[in-house]
ZADO-1210 file (C-alpha; in nm, 4 decimals, padded with zeros to 6 digits):
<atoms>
<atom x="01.7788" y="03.9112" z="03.2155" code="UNK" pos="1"/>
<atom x="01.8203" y="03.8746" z="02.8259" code="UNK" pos="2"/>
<atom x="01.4567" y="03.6876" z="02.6780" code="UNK" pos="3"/>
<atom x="01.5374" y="03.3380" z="02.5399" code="UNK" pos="4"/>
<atom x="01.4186" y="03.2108" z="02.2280" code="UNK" pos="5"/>
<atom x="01.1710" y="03.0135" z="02.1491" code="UNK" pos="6"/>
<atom x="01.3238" y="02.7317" z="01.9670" code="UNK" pos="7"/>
<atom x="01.0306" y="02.6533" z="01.6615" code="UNK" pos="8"/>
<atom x="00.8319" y="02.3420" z="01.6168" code="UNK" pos="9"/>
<atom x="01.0136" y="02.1124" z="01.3637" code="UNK" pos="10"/>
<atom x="00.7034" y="01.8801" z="01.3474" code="UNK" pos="11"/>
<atom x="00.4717" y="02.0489" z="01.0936" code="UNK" pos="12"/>
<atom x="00.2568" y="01.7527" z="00.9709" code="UNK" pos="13"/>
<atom x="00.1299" y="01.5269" z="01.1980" code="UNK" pos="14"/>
<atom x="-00.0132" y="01.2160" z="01.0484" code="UNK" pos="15"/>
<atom x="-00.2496" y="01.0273" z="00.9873" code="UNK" pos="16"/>
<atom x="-00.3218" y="01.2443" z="00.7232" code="UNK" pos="17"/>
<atom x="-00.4961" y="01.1788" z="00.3678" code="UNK" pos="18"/>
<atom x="-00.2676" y="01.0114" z="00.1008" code="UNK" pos="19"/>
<atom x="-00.3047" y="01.0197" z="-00.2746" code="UNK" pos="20"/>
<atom x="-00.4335" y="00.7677" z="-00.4763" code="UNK" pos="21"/>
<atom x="-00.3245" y="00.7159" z="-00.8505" code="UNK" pos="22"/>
<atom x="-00.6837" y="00.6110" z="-01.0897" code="UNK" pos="23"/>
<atom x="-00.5843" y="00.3351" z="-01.3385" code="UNK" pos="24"/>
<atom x="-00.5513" y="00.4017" z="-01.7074" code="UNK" pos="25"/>
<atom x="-00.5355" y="00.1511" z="-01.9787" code="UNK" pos="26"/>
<atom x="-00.2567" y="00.3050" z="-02.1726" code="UNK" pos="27"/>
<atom x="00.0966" y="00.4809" z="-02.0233" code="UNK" pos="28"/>
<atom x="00.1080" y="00.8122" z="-02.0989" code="UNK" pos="29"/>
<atom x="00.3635" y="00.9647" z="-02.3287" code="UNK" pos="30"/>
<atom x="00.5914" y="01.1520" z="-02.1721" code="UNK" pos="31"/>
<atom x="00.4457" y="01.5697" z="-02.2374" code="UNK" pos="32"/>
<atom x="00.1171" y="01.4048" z="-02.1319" code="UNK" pos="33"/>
<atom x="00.0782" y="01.5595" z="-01.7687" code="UNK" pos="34"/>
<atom x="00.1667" y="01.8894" z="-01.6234" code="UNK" pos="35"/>
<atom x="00.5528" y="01.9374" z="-01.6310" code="UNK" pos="36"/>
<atom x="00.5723" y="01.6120" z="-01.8056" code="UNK" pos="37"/>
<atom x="00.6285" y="01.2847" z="-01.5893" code="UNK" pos="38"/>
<atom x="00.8063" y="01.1166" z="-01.3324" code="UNK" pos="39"/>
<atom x="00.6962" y="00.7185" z="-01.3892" code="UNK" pos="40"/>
<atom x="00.7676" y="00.5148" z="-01.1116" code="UNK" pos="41"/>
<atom x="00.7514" y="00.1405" z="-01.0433" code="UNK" pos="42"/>
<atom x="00.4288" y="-00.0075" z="-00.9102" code="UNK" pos="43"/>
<atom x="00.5048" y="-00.2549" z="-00.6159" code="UNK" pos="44"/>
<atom x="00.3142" y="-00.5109" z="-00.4287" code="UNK" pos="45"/>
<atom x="00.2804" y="-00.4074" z="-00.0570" code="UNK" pos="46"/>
<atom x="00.0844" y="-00.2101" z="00.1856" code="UNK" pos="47"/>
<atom x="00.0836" y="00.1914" z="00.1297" code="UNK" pos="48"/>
<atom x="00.2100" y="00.3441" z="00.4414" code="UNK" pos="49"/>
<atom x="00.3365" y="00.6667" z="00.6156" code="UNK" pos="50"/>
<atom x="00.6085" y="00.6907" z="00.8161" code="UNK" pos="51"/>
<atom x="00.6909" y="01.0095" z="01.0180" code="UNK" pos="52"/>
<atom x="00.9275" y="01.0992" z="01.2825" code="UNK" pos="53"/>
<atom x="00.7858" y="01.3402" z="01.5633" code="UNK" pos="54"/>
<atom x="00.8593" y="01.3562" z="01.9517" code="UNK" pos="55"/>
<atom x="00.7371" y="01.0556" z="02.0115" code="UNK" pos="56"/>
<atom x="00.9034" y="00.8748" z="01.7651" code="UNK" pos="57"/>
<atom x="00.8975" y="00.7113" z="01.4293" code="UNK" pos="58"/>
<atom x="00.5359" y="00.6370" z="01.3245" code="UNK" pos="59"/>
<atom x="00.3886" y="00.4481" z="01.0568" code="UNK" pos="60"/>
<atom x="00.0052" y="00.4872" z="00.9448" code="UNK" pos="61"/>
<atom x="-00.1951" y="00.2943" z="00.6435" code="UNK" pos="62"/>
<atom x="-00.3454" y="00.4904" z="00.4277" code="UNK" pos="63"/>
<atom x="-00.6860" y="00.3871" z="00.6143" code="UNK" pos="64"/>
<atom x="-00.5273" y="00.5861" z="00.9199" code="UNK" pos="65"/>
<atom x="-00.3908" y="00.2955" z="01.1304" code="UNK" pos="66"/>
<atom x="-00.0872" y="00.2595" z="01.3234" code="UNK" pos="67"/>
<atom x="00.1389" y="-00.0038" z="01.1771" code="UNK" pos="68"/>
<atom x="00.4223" y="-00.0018" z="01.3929" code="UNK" pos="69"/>
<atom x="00.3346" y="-00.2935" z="01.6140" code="UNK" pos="70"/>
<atom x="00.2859" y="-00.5266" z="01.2605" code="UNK" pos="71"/>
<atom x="00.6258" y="-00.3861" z="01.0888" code="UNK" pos="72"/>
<atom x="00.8769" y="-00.3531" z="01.3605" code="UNK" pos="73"/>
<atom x="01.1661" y="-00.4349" z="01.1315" code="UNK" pos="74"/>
<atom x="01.1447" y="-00.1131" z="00.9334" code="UNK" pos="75"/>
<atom x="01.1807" y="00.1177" z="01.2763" code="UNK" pos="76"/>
<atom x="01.5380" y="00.1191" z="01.3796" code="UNK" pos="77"/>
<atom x="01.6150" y="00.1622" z="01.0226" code="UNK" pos="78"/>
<atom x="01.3998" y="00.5184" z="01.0024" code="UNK" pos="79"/>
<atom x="01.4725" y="00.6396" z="01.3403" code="UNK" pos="80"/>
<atom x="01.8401" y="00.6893" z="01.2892" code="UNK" pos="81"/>
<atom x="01.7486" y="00.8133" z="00.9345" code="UNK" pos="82"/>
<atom x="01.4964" y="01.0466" z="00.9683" code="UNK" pos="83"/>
<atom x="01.5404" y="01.3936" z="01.1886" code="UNK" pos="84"/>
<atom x="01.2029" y="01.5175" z="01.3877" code="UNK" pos="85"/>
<atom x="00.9614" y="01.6746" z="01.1547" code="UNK" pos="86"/>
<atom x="01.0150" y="01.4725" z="00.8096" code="UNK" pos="87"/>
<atom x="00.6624" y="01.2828" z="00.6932" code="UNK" pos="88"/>
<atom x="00.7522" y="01.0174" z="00.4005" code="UNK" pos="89"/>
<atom x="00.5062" y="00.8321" z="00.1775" code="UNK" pos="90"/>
<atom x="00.5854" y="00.4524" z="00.0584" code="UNK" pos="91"/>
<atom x="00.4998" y="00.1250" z="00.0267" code="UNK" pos="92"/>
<atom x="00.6206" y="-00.1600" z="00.3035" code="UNK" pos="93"/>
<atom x="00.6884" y="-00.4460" z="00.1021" code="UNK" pos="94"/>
<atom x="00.7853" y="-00.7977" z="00.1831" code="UNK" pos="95"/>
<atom x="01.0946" y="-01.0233" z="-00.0513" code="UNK" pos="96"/>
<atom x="01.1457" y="-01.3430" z="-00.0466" code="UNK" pos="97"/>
<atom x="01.3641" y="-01.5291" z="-00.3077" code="UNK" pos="98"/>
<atom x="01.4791" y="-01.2337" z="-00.4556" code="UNK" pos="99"/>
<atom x="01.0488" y="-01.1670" z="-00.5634" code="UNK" pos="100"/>
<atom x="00.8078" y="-00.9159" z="-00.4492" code="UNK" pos="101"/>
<atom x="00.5641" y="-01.1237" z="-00.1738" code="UNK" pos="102"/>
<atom x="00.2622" y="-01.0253" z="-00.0780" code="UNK" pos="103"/>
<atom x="00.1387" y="-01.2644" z="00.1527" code="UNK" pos="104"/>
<atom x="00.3913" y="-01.2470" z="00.3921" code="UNK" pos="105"/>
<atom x="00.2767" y="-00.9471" z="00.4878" code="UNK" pos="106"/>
<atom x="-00.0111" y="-01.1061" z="00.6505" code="UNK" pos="107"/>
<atom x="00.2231" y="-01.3208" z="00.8599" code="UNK" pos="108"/>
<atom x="00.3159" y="-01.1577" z="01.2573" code="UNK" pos="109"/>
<atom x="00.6950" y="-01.0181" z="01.2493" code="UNK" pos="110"/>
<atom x="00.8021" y="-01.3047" z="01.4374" code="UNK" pos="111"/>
<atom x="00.7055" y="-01.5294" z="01.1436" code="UNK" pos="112"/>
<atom x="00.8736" y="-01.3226" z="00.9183" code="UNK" pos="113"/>
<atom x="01.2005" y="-01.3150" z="01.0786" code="UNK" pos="114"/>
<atom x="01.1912" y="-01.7086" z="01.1489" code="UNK" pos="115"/>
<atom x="01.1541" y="-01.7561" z="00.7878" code="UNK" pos="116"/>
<atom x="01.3934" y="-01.5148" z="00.6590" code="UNK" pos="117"/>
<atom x="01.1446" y="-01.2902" z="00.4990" code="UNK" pos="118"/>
<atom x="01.2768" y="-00.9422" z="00.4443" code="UNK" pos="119"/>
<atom x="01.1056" y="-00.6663" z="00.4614" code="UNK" pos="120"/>
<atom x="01.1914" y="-00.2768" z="00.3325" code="UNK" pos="121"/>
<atom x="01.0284" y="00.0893" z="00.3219" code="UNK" pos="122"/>
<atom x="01.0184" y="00.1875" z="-00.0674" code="UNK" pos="123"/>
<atom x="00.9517" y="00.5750" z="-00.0457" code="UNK" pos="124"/>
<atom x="00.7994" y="00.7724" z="-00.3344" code="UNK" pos="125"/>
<atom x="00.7473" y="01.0918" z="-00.1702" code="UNK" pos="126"/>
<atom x="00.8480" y="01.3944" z="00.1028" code="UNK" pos="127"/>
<atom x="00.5193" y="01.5266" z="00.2864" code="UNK" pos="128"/>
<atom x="00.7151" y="01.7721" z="00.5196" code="UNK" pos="129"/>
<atom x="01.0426" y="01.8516" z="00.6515" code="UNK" pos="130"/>
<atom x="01.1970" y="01.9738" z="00.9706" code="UNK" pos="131"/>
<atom x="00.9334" y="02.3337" z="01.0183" code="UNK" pos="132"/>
<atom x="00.8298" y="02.3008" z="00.6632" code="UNK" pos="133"/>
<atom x="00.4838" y="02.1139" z="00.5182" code="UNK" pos="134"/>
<atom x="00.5757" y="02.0614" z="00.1592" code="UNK" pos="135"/>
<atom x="00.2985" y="01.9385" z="00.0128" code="UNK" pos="136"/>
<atom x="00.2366" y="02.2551" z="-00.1926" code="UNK" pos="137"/>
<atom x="00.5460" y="02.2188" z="-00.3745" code="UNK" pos="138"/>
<atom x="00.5693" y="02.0869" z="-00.7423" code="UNK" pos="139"/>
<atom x="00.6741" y="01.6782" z="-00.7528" code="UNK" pos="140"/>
<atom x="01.0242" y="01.7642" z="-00.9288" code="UNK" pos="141"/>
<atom x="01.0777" y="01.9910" z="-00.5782" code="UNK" pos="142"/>
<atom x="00.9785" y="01.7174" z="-00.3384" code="UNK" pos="143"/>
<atom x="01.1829" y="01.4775" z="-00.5307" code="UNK" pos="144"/>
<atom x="01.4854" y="01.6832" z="-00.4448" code="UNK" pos="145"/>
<atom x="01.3728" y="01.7214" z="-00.1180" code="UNK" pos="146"/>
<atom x="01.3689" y="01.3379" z="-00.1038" code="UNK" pos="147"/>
<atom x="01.7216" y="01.2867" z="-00.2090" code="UNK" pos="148"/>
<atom x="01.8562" y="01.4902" z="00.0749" code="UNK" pos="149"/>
<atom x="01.6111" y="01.3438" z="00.3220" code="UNK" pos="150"/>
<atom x="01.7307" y="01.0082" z="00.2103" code="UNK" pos="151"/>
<atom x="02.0771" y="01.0546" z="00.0736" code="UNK" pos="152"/>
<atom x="02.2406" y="00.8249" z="00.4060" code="UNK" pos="153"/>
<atom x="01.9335" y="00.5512" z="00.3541" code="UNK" pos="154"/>
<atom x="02.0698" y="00.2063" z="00.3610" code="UNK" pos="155"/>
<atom x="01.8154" y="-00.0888" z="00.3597" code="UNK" pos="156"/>
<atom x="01.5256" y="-00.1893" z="00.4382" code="UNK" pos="157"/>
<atom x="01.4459" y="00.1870" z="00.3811" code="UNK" pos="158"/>
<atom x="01.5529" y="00.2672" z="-00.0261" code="UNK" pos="159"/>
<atom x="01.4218" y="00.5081" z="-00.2773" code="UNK" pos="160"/>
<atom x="01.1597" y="00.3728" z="-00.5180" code="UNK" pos="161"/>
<atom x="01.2975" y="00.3194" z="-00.8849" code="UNK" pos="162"/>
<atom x="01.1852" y="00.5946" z="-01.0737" code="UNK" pos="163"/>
<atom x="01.2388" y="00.8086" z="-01.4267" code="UNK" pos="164"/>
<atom x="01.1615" y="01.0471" z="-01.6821" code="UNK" pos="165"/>
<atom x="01.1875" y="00.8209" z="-02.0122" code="UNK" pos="166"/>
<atom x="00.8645" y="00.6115" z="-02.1042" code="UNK" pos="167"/>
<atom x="01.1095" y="00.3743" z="-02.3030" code="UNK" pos="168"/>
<atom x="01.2163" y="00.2967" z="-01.9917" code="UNK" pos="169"/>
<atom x="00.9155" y="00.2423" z="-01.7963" code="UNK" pos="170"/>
<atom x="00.8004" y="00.0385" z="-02.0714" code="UNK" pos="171"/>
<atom x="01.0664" y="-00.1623" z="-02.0333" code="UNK" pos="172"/>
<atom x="01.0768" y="-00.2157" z="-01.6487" code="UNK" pos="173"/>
<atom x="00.6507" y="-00.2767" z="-01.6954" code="UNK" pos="174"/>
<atom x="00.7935" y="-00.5724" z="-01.9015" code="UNK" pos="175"/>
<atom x="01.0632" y="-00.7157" z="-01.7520" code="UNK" pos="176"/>
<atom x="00.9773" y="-00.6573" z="-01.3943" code="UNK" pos="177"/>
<atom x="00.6207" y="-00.8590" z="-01.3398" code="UNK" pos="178"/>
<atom x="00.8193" y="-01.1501" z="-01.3348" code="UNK" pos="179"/>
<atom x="00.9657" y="-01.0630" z="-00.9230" code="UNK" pos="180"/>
<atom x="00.6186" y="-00.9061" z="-00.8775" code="UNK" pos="181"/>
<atom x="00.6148" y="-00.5559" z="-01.0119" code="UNK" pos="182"/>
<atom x="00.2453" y="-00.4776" z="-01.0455" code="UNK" pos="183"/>
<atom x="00.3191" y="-00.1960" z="-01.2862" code="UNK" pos="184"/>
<atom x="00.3670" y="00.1480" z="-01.3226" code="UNK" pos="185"/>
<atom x="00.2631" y="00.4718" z="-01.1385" code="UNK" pos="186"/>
<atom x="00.2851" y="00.7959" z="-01.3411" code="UNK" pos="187"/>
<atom x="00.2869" y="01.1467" z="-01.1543" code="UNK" pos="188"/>
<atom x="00.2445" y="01.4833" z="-01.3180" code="UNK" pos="189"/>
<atom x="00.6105" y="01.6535" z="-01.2092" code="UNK" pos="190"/>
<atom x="00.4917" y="01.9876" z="-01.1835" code="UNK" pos="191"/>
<atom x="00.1520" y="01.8864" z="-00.9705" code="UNK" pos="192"/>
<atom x="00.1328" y="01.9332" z="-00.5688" code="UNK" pos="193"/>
<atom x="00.0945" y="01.6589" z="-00.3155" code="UNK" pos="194"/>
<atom x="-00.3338" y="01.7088" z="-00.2966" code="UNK" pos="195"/>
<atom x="-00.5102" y="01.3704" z="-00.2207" code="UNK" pos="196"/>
<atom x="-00.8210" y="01.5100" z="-00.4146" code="UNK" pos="197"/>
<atom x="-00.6113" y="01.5839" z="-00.7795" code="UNK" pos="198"/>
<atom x="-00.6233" y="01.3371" z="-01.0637" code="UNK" pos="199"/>
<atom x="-00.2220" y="01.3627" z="-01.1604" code="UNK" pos="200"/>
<atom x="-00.1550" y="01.0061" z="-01.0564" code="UNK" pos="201"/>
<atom x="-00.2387" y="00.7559" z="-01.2538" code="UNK" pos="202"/>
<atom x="-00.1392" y="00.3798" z="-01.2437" code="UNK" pos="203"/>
<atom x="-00.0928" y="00.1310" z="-01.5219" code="UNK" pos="204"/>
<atom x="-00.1328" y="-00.2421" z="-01.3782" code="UNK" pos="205"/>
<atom x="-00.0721" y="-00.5893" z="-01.5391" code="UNK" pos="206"/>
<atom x="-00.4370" y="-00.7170" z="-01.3681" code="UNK" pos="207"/>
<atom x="-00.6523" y="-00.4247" z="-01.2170" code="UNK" pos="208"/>
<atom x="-00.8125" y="-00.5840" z="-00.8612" code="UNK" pos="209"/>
<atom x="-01.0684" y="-00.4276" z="-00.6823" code="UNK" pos="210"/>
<atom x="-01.0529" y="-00.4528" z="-00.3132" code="UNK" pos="211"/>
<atom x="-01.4065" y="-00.5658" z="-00.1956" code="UNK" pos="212"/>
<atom x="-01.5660" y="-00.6493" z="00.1681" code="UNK" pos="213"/>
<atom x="-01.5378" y="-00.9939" z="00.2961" code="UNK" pos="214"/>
<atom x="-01.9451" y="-01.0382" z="00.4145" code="UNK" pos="215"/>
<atom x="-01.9405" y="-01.4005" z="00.4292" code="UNK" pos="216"/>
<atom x="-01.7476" y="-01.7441" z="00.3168" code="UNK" pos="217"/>
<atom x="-01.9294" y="-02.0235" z="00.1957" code="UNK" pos="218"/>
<atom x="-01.8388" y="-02.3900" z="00.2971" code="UNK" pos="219"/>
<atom x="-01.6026" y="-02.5311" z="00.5874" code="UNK" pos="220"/>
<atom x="-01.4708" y="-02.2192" z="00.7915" code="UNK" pos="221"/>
<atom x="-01.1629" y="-02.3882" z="00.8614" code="UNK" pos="222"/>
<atom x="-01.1508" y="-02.4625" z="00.4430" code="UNK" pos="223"/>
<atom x="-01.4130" y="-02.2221" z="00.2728" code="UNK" pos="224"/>
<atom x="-01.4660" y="-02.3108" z="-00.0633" code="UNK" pos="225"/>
<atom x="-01.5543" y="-01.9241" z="-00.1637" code="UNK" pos="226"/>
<atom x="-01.5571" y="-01.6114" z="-00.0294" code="UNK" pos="227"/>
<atom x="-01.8697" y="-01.3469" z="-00.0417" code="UNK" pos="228"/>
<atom x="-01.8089" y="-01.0091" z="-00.1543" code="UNK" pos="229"/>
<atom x="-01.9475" y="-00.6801" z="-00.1347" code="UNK" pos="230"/>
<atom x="-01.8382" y="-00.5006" z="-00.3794" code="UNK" pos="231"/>
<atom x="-01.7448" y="-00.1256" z="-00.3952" code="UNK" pos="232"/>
<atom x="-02.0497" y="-00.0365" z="-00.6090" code="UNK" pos="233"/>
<atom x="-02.2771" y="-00.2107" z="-00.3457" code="UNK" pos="234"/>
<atom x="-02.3145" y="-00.5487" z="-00.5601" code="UNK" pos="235"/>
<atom x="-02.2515" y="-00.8709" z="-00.3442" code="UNK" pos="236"/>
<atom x="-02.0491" y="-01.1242" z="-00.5297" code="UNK" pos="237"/>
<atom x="-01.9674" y="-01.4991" z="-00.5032" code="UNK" pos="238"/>
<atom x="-01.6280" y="-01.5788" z="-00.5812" code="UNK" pos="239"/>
<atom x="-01.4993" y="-01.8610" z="-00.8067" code="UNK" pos="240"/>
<atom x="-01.3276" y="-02.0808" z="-00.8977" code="UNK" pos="241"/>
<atom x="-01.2744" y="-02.2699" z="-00.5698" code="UNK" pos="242"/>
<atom x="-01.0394" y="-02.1543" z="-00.3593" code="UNK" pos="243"/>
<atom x="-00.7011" y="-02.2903" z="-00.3547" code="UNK" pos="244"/>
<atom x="-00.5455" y="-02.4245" z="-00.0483" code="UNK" pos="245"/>
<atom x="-00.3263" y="-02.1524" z="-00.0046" code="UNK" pos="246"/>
<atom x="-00.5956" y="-01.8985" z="-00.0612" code="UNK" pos="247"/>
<atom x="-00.8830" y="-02.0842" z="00.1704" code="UNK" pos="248"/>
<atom x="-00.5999" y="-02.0883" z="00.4796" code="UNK" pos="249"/>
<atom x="-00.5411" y="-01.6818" z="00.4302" code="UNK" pos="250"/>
<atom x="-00.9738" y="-01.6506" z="00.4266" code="UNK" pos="251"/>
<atom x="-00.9433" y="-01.9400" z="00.7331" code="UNK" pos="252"/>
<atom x="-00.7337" y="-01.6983" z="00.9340" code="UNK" pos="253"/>
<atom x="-00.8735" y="-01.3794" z="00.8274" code="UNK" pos="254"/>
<atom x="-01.2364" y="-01.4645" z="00.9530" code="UNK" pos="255"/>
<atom x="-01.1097" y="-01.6659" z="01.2814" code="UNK" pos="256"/>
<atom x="-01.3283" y="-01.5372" z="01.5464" code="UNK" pos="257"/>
<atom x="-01.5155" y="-01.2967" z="01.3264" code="UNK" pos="258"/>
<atom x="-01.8006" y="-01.5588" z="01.1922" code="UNK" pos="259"/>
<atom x="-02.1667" y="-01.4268" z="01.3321" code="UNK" pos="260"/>
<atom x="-02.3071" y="-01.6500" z="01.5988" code="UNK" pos="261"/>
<atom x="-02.6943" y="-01.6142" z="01.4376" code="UNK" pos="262"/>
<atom x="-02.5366" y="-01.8287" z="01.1088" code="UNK" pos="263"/>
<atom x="-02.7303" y="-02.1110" z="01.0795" code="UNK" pos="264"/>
<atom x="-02.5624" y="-02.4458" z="01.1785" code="UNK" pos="265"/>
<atom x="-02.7213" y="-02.6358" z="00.8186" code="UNK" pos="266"/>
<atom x="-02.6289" y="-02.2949" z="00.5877" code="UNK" pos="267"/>
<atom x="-02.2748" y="-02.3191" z="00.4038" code="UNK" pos="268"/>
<atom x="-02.2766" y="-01.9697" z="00.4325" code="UNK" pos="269"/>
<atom x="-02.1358" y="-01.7909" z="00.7202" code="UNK" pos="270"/>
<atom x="-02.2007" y="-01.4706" z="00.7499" code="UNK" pos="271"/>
<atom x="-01.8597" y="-01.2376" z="00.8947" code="UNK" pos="272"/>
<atom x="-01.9548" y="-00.9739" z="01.1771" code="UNK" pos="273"/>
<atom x="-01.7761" y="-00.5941" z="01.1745" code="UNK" pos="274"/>
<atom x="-01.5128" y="-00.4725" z="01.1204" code="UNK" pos="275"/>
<atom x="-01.4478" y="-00.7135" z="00.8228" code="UNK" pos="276"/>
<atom x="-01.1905" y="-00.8134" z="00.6275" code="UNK" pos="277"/>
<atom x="-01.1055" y="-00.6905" z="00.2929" code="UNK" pos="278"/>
<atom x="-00.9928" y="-00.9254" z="00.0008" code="UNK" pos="279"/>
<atom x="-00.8759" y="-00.8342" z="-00.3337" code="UNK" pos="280"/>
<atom x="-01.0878" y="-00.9466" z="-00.6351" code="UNK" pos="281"/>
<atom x="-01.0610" y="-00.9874" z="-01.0159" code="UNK" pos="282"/>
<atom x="-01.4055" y="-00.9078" z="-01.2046" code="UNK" pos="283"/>
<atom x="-01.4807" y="-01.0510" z="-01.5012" code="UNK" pos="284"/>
<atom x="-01.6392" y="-00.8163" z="-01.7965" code="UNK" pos="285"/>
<atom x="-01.9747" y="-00.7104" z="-01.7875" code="UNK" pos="286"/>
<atom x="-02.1899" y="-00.6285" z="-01.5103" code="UNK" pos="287"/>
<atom x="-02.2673" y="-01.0444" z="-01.4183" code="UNK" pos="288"/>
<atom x="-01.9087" y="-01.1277" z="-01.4742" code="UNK" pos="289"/>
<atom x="-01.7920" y="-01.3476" z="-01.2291" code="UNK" pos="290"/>
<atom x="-01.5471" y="-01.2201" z="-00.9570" code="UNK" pos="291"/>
<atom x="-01.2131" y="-01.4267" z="-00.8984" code="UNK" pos="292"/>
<atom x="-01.0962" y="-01.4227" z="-00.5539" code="UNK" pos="293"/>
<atom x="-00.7015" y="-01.3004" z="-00.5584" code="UNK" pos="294"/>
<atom x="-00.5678" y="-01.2661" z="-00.1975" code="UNK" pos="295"/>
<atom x="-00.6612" y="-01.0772" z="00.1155" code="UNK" pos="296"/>
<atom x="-00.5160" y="-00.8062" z="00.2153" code="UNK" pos="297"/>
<atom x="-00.3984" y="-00.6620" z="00.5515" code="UNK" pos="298"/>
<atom x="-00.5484" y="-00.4753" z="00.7449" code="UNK" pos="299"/>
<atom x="-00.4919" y="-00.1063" z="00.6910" code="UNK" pos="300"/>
</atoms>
């Protein structure tokens, strides 16, 4: 009886698995200023995520290593009739409305979303692994094309993000783009490997946040007036100006059922229990320099 064989594994990479992170710069770099020179891409204004297809399915993971499929639903149908078992994709999920870049309705539920006629699409920057093949090892230029064949039937909401090799360009898009929410730019080393612990990403924003702990609110919780913050160097940091409306309703929400009973009824402050919530902040210059509360941020 002839020996069958044994059909290999397509799935090579099976996430969650550590994503790379670009370290801001104050000035773009010219283009013979990384390894192989560099790819500059567009900078959006989402939530980082991974999407892979394996036997179970299409799955998306944040870059803090949880599942996001149950939040984003509308990206799902779109990848699992583009993506064959084994490919691992890194992007951004990213919400439009009015033709602009919108964070915040990424903190809204899918149903929300759809009522409202919020859009939202897959931007991919990146190929982790193929059908039998991890290709994180290979130089950028190589995953790129790797990319384009992966993606070369993509339709939206999954679409390639804008990229190139000119930094007249890039400069271009950094200034005409902020206006439908383009954060930036992210520039990549072309000849560098995917390795989450490398420094050949670097990112070039219009306002450089810091995401920070939400440890407490101060006022109303149903309208908190400010939000306390620990920062990422340890410091704890109370937020002004006041918040706006818009901004006390997102720390409203984010802290329902999350205030610590043992907050005294007379304190404004109330103190939030774990997990907590993250928010994005703007500090000031200086090591007192106030800290400006932006937006929160979902949870990844």
């Amino acid at each position: 009886m002839p020996t069958r064989r044994k059909v290999p594994d397509p799935v090579m990479l099976r996430p969650p698995v550590p994503l790379m992170q670009p370290r801001p710069v104050p000035v773009l770099p010219a283009e013979d200023g990384m390894p192989g020179g560099v790819v500059y891409e567009i900078k959006l204004d989402g939530v980082r995520c991974c999407a892979a297809r394996t036997e179970a399915g299409v799955e998306l993971w944040s870059r803090r290593a949880r599942g996001l499929n149950g939040r984003f639903p509308e990206v799902l149908p779109a990848l699992a009739d583009l993506l064959a078992s084994g490919v691992v994709l890194d992007g951004e999920l990213c919400a439009f409305r009015g033709g602009r870049l919108a964070f915040t309705e990424l903190l809204r539920s899918p149903r929300s979303r759809a009522a409202d006629g919020v859009a939202v699409s897959y931007v991919v920057w990146d190929v982790l692994a193929v059908p039998g093949r991890d290709v994180r090892g290979l130089p950028l230029v190589e995953r790129r094309e790797l990319l384009a064949e992966v993606l070369a039937e993509a339709r939206p909401p999954v679409e390639r993000v804008m990229a190139t090799r000119s930094r007249e360009t890039a400069l271009g898009w950094y200034r005409d783009l902020h206006s439908v929410g383009v954060e930036g730019l992210v520039c990549k080393a072309a000849a560098a490997p995917y390795r989450p612990e490398s420094a050949s990403w670097v990112k070039l924003r219009h306002a450089e946040t810091t995401d920070a702990e939400l440890v407490g609110i101060v006022g109303d919780p149903a309208r908190p007036e400010a939000v306390l913050a620990r920062l990422p160097d340890g410091r704890q940091a109370t937020t002004s100006p006041r918040l706006t409306v818009v901004q006390a309703h997102q720390v409203a929400q984010a802290v329902r059922g999350r205030l610590r009973p043992d907050s005294e009824k007379s304190s404004r402050v109330h103190w939030v229990a774990e997990p907590r919530p993250v928010a994005e902040v703007l500090l000031g210059s200086g090591r007192h320099g106030r800290a400006r509360f932006v937006r929160m941020r979902p949870e990844e």
